[in-house]
C-alpha positions as CSV (number, residue, x, y, z in Angstrom):
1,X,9.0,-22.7,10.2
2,X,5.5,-21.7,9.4
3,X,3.6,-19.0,11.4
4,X,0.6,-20.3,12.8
5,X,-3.0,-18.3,12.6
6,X,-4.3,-17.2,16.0
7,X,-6.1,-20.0,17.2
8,X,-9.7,-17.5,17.7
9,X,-10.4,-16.3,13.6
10,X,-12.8,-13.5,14.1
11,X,-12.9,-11.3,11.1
12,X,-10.8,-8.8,12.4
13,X,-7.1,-10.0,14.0
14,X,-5.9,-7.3,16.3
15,X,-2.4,-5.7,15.2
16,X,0.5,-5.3,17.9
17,X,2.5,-2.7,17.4
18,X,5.6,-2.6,19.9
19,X,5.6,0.8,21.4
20,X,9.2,1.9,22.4
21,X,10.1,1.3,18.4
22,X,10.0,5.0,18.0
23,X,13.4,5.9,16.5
24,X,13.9,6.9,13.2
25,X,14.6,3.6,11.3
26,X,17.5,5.0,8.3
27,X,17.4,2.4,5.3
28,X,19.4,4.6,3.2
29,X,21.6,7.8,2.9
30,X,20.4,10.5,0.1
31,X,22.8,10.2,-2.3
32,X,21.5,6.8,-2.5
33,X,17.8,7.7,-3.3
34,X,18.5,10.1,-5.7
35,X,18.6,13.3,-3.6
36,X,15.1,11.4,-0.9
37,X,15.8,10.1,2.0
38,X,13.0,7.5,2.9
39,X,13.6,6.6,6.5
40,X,11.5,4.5,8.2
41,X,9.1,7.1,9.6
42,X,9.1,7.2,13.6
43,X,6.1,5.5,15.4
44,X,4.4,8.7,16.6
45,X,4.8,10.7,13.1
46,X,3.5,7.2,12.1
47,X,0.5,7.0,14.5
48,X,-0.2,10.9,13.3
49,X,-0.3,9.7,9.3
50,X,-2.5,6.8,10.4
51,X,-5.3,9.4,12.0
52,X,-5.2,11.2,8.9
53,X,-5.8,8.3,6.5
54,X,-8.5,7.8,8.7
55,X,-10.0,11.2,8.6
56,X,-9.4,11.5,4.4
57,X,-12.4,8.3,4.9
58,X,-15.1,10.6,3.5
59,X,-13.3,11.9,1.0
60,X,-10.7,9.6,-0.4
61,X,-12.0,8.3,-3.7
62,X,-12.9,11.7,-4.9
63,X,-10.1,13.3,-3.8
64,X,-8.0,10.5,-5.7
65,X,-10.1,10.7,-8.6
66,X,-9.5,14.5,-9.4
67,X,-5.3,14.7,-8.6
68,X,-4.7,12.2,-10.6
69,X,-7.5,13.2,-13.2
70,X,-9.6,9.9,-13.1
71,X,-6.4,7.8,-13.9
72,X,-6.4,5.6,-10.5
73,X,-9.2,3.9,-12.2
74,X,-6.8,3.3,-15.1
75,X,-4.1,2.1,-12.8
76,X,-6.1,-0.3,-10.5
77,X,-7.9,-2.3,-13.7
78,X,-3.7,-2.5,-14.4
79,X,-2.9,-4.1,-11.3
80,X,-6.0,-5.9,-11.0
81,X,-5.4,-7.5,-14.5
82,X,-2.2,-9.2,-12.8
83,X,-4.2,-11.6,-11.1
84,X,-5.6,-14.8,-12.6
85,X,-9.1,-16.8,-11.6
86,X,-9.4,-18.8,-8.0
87,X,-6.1,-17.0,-6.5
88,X,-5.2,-16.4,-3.0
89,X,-4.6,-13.1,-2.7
90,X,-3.4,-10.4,0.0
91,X,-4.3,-6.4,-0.2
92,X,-2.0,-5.0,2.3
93,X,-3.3,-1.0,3.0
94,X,-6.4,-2.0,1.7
95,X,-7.9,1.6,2.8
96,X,-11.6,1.9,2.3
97,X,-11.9,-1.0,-0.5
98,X,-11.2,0.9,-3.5
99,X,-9.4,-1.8,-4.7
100,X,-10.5,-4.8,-3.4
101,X,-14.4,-4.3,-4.1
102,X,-13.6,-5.0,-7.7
103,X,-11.4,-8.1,-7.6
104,X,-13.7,-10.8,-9.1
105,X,-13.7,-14.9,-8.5
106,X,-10.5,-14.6,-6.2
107,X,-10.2,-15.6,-2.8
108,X,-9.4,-12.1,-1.1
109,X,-7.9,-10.9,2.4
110,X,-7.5,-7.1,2.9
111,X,-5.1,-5.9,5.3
112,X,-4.6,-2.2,7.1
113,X,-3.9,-0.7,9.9
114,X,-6.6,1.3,10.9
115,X,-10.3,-0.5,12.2
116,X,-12.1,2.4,10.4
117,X,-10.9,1.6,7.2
118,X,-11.6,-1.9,7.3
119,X,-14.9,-1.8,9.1
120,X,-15.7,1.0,6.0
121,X,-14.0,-1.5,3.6
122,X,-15.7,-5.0,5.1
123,X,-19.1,-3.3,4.0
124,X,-18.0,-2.3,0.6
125,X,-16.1,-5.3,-0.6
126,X,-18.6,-7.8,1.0
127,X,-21.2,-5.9,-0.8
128,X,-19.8,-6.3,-4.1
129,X,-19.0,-10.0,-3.4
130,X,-22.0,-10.9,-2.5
131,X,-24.0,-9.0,-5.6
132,X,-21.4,-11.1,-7.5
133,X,-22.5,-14.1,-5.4
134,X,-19.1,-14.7,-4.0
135,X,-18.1,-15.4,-0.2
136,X,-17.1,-12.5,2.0
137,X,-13.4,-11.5,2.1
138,X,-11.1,-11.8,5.0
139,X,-9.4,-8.6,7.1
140,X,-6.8,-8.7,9.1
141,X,-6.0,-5.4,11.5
142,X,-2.2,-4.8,11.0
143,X,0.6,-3.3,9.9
144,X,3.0,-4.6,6.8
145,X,5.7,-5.0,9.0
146,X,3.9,-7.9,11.3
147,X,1.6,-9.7,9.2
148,X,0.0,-12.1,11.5
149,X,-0.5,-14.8,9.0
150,X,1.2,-18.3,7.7
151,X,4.2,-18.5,5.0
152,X,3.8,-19.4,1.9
153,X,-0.3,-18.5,2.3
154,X,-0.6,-16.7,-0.9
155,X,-0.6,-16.3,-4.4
156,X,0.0,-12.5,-5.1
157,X,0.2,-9.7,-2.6
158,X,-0.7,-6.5,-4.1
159,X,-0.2,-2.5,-2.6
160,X,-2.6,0.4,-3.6
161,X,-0.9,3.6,-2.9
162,X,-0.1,2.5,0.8
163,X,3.9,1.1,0.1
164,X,4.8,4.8,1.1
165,X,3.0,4.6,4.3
166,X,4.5,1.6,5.6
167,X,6.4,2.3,8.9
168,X,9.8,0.4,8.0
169,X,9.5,-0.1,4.1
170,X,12.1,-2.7,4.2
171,X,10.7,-4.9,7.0
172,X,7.0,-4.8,5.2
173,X,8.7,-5.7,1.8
174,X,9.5,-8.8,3.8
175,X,6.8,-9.8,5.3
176,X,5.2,-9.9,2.4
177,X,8.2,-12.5,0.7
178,X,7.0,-14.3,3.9
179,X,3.4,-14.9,3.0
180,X,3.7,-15.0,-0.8
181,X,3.9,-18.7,-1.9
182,X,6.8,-19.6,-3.7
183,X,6.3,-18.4,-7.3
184,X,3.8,-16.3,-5.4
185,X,4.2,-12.5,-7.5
186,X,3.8,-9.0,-5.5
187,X,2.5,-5.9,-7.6
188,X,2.5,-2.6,-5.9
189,X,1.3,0.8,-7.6
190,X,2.7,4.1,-5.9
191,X,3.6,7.2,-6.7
192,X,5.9,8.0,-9.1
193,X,10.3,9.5,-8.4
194,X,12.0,8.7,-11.3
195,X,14.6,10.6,-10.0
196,X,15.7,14.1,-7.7
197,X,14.3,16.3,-10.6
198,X,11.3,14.1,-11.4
199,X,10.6,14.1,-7.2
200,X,11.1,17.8,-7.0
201,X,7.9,18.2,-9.7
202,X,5.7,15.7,-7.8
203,X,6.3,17.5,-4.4
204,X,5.4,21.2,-6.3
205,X,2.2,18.7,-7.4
206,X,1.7,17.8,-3.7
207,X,1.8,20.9,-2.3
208,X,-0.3,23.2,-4.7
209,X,-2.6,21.2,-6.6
210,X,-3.6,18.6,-4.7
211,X,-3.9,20.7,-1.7
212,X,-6.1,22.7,-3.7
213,X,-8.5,19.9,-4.8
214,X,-8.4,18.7,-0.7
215,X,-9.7,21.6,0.5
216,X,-12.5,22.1,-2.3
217,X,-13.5,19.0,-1.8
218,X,-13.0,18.6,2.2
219,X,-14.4,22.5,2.5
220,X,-11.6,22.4,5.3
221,X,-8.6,24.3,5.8
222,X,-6.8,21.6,8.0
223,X,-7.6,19.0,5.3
224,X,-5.9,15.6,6.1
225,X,-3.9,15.4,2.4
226,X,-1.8,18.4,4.2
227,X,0.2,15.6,6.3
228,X,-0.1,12.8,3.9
229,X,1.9,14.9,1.2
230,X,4.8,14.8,3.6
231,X,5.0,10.9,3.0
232,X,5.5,11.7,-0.5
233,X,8.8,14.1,0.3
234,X,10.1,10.9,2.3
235,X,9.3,8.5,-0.1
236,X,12.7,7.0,-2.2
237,X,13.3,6.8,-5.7
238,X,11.9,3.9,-8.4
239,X,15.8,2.7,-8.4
240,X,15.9,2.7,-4.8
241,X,13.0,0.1,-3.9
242,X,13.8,-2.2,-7.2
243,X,17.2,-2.7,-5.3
244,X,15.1,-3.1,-2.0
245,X,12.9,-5.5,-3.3
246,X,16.2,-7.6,-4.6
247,X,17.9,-7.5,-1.1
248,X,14.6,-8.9,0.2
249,X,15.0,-12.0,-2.3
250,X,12.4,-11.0,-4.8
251,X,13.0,-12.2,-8.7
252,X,12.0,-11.0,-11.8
253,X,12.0,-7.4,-10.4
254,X,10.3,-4.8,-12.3
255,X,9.8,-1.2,-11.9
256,X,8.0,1.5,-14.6
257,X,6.3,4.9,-14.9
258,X,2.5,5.1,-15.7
259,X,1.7,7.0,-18.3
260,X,0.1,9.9,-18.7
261,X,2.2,12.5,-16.4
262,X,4.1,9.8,-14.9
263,X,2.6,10.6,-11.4
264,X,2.5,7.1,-10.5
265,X,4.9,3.8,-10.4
266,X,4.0,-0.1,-11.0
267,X,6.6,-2.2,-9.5
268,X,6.2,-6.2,-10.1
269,X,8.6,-9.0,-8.1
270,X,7.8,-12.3,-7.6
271,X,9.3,-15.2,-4.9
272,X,11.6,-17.6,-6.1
273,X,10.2,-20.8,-5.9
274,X,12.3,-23.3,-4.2
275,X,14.9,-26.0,-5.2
């Protein structure tokens, strides 16, 4: 049965998270993910990463820019490019609008978590759209997990760098097969774990170099990218969330390493469409 809209549609639909959730969540032993475990991350450790995603606002695109050496630009035209003229489509962890300022003659909803990040996001996108002559976009206040709108509502779903922050990885994966239409295709790019060995190099990454460029761009010592590179230690293997993605009841699943360095991962899955 479909899952109605609140009847009052302000631009912002409050979230509800259910307090009392706070044990860890275990979706997976280590052998399994390749030497990770990526639990479900418990709802104050949770609540902590969501304050630092919040403070990193200032900051974020620069910071982005320089670890991965300009290439997020590269790998957001790729996801970007998945989506065709007059689609529905869904940003969930929209952040700040990186993403969704640029995505041109479609009709848009951005999703996150955190008000500051869509009230910094709502005057970006909207922005764009509008220089582009295009209605504003939609936001929703929420988490992945509980997505407070219909089934079957859209025609691509699409994660920037935010599928590792997701409180319970598998429940969000659903949700989304939820409010994808059938046929509907979800495209999420990440950070790369090939495997243990390839995991063990991007942690080194996270801990030196990026903490490096945090703190010459934040000019603080207690930069925010100092917790959020712990999501990165938790986060599973390529192999891992393909199979994930399958138990959820996605098709045509795909998952790949961006080139160059391989710091990142595409995954593509789309929702069977009915018989």
């Amino acid at each position: 049965m479909a899952r109605s809209r609140p009847s009052v549609q302000p631009y912002f639909w409050k979230r509800h998270i259910q307090r009392g959730r706070g044990s860890r969540k275990a979706m997976g032993g280590r052998a399994a993910t390749g030497g990770y475990d990526p639990s479900g991350i418990d709802l104050d450790a949770w609540e902590i990463l969501e304050s630092q995603l919040e403070d990193s606002i200032p900051n974020y695109d620069r910071v982005n820019r320089l670890m991965t050496f300009g290439q997020d630009k590269v790998w957001r035209k790729n996801v970007r490019n998945h989506a065709s003229p007059g689609m529905k489509v869904l940003e969930v962890g929209c952040g700040p609008g990186s993403f969704a300022e640029d995505l041109v003659d479609l009709d848009v909803t951005c999703l996150d978590p955190s008000a500051e990040m869509l009230k910094v996001a709502k005057k970006r996108v909207d922005l764009a759209r509008a220089s582009r002559g295009e209605k504003p976009a939609q936001y929703v206040e929420a988490i992945a997990e509980s997505i407070p709108l219909e089934d079957d509502t859209f025609d691509m779903v699409f994660c920037l760098f935010s599928f590792r922050d997701f409180q319970d990885k598998k429940k969000g994966l659903s949700e989304i097969f939820r409010v994808l239409k059938p046929g509907g295709r979800l495209v999420i790019c990440d950070a790369g774990k090939a495997n243990w060995f390839h995991g063990l190099g991007g942690r080194i990454w996270m801990a030196t170099v990026v903490q490096w460029i945090a703190r010459y761009v934040t000019k603080e010592k207690n930069h925010p990218w100092k917790g959020l590179a712990q999501t990165y230690t938790q986060y599973g293997t390529n192999g891992y969330y393909r199979a994930m993605m399958k138990e959820v009841g996605f098709d045509d699943v795909q998952g790949r390493l961006l080139m160059p360095f391989a710091m990142a991962s595409r995954f593509r899955a789309t929702k069977p469409l009915r018989d």
